[in-house]
C-alpha positions as CSV (number, residue, x, y, z in Angstrom):
1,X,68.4,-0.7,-73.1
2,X,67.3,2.3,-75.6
3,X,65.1,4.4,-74.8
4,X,63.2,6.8,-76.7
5,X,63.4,10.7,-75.8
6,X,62.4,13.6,-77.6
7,X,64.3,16.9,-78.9
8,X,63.4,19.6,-76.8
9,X,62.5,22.9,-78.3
10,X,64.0,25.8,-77.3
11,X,60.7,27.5,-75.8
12,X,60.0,24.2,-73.7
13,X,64.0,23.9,-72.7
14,X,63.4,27.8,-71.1
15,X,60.5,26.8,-69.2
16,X,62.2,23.9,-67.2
17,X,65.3,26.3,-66.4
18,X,67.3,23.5,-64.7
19,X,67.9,20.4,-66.0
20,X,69.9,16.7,-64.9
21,X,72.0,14.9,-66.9
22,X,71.2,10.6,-66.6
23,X,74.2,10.0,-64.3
24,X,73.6,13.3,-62.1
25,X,69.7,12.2,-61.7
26,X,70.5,8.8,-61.0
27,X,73.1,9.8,-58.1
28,X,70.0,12.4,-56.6
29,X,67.9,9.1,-57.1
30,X,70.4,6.6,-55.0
31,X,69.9,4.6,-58.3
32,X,71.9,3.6,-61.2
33,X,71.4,4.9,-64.8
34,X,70.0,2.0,-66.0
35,X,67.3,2.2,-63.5
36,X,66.6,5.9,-64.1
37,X,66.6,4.2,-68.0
38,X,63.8,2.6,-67.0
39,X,61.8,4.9,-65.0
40,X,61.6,7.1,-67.9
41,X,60.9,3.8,-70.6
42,X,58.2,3.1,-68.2
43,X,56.8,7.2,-68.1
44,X,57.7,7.5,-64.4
45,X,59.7,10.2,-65.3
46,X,60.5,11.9,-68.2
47,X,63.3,13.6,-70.2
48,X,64.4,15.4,-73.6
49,X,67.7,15.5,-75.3
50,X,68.7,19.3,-75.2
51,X,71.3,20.3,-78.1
52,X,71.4,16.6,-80.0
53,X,73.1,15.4,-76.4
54,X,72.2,12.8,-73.8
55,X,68.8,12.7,-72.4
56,X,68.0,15.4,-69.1
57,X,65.5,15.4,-66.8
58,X,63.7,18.3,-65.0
59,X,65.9,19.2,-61.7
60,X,62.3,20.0,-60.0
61,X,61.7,16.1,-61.2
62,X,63.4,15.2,-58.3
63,X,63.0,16.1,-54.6
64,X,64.5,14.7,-51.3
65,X,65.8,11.9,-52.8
66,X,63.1,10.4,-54.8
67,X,60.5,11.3,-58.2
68,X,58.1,13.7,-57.1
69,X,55.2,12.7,-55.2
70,X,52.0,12.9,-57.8
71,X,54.4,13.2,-60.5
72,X,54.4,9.6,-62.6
73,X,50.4,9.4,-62.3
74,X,50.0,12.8,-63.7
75,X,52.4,11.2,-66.6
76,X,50.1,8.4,-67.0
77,X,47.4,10.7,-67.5
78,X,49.1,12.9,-69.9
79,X,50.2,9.7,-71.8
80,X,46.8,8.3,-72.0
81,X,45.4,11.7,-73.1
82,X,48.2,11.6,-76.4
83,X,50.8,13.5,-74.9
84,X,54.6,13.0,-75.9
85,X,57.8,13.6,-73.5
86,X,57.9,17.2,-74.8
87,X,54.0,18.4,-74.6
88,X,54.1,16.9,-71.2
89,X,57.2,18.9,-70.0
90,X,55.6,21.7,-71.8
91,X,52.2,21.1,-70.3
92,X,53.9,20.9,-66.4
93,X,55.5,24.1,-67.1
94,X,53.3,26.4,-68.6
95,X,51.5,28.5,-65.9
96,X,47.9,28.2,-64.9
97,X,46.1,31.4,-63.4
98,X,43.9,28.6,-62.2
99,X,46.1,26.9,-60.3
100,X,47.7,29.8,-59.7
101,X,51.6,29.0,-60.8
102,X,52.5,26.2,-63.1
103,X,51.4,22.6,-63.0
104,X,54.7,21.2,-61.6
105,X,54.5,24.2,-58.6
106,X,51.4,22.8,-57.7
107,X,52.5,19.1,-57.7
108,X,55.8,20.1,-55.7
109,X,53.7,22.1,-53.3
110,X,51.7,18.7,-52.6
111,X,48.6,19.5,-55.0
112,X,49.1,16.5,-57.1
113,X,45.3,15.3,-56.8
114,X,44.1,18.6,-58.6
115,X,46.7,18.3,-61.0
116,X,45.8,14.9,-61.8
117,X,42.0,16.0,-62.3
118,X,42.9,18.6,-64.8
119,X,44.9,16.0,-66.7
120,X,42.5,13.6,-66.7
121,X,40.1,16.2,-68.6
122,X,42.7,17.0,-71.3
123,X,41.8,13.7,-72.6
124,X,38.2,14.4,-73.1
């Protein structure tokens, strides 16, 4: 199975901070690489290659086991409103004095639903 990821840029890559490798996400997961494979082919989750390598997901990405709660629908919206692997990580990470804190701090502190709204107007 290929899958398509993006190269991250160095500004977006410092945002994250901690990042998975596949086989380190799968084993957080209880899954096997080619399922992760497919969660990010299908935008449950996404991931960037970081220095030409393999792809990496966002540590935060992954919580107790299993994707963030809140976390593939907001991808959906960000995919439907033209967003790429990258602008979405970037988007997720970039703080909001709104929210306050970044998009993902609000989805990992439960807040998906608002997270989802503001997504949903980026399309607009």
């Amino acid at each position: 199975m290929t899958i398509t990821v993006a190269q991250i840029d160095r500004e977006t890559d410092q945002l994250v901070g901690e990042w998975l490798p596949l086989p380190e996400a799968a084993q957080r997961l209880g899954l096997s690489i080619g399922r992760v494979k497919q969660l990010l082919k299908d935008k449950k989750l996404v991931g960037a290659r970081r220095g030409g390598g393999q792809p990496q997901i966002p540590a935060i990405f992954i919580a107790e086991g299993d994707v963030l709660k809140g976390l593939p629908g907001t991808l959906t919206v960000l995919a439907d409103a033209g967003y790429d692997e990258v602008e979405s990580i970037r988007w997720l990470f970039t703080a909001d004095e709104s929210l306050p804190g970044s998009p993902i701090d609000a989805i990992a502190a439960g807040r998906h639903t608002e997270v989802k709204r503001r997504a949903q107007a980026l399309g607009f």
